[in-house]
C-alpha positions in Angstrom: -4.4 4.5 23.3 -1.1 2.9 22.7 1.1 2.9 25.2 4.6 0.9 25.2 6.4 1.0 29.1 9.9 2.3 28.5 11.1 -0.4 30.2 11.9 -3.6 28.2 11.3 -2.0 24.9 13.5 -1.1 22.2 12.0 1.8 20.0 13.9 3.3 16.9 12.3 5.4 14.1 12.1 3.5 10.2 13.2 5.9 7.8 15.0 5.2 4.0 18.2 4.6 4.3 20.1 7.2 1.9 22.2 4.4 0.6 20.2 1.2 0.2 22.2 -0.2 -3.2 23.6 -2.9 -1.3 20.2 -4.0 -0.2 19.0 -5.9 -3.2 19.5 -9.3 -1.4 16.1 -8.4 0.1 13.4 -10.9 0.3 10.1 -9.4 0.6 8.6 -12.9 -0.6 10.2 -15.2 2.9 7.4 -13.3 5.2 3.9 -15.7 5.5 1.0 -13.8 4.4 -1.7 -13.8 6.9 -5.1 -12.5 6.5 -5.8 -9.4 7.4 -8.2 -9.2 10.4 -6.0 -11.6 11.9 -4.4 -10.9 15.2 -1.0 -9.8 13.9 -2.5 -6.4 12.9 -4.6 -3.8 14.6 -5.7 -0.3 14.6 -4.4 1.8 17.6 -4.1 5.4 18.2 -1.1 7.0 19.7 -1.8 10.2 21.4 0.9 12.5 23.6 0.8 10.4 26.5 2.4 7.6 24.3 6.0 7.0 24.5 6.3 6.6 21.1 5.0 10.0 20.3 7.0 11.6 22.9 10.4 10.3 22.8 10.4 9.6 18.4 8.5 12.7 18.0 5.9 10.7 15.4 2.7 12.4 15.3 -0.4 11.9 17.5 -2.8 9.9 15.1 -4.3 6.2 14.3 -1.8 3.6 13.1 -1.9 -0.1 11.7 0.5 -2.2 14.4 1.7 -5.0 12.5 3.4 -7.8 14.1 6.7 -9.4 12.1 5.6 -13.1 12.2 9.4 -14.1 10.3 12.4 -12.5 11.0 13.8 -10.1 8.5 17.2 -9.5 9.1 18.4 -7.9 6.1 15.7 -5.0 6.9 16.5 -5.7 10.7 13.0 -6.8 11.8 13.1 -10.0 14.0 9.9 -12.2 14.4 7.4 -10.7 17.6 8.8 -7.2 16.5 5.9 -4.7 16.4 5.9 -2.2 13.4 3.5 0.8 13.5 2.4 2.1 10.3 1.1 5.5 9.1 -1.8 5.1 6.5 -0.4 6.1 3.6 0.2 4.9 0.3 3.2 7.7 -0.8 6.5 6.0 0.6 9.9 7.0 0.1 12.6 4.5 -1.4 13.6 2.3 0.9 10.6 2.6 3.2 9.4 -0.5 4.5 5.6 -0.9 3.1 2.4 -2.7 4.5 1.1 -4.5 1.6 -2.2 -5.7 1.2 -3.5 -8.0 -1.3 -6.5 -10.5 -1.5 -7.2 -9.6 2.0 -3.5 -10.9 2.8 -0.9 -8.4 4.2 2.8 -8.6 3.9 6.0 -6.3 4.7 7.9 -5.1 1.5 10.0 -2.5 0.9 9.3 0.6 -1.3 11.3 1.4 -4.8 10.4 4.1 -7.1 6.5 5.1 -7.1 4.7 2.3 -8.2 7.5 -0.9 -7.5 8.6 -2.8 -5.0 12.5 -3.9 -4.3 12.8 -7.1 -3.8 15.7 -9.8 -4.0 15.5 -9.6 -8.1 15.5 -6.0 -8.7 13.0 -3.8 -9.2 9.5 -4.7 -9.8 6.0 -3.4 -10.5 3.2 -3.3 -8.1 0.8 -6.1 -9.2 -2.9 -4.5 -10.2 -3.9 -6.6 -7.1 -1.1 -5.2 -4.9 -2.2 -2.1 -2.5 0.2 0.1 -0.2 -1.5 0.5 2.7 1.1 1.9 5.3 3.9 3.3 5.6 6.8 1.7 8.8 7.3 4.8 11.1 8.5 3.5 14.3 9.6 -0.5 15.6 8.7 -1.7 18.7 10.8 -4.8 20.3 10.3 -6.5 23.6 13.6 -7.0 25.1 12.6 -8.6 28.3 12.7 -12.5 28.3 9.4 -14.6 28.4 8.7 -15.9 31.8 
């Protein structure tokens, strides 16, 4: 079960912006690629007890939780941020995208079917390149360390 307490956590649905034309300062390639059964992701499943589920209204199922290891400010991730993805490989423009490649995972954002935006433009997925997941919700600790 994931559970986040409502306290000290900052919780916001990801969803494509309907007008993302100014975004293509992007830079999907500034976020380290770390392997994949490293710590920064794991499966949870999010069930109605969940605050998540109750107060976005996401649906009761398993998700990847990714967490940003760089900041991403033009997408408005900030390192520590948690991102929970739905297992999916059909996103939207402008959805943020788990990517997995050579056992390495990264955060890039969705274009047409089959490209990624990125800080160039449009581009194709590499043959190696796999959409895992799509971003759904953000989770953010707000309280300070102690």
């Amino acid at each position: 079960m994931l559970t986040f307490a409502a306290r000290g956590i900052s919780i916001e649905a990801l969803s494509a912006s309907p007008n993302h034309t100014d975004e293509l300062t992007l830079n999907m390639e500034k976020d380290e690629t770390v392997a994949a059964h490293e710590k920064r992701r794991q499966q949870v499943y999010a069930d109605e007890d969940d605050i998540l589920v109750r107060v976005l209204d996401i649906p009761e199922a398993d998700y990847e939780c990714v967490m940003v290891n760089s900041s991403w400010l033009e997408r408005g991730l900030l390192e520590g941020d948690i991102v929970l993805f739905a297992a999916r490989d059909n996103p939207d423009e402008g959805d943020i995208v788990l990517i997995e490649e050579d056992h390495y995972t990264r955060l890039g954002v969705a274009s047409v079917p089959g490209y990624l935006e990125t800080s160039q433009g449009r581009r194709p997925l590499e043959w190696s390149e796999r959409i895992v997941g799509v971003g759904v919700a953000l989770a953010r600790k707000l309280a300070a360390k102690p």
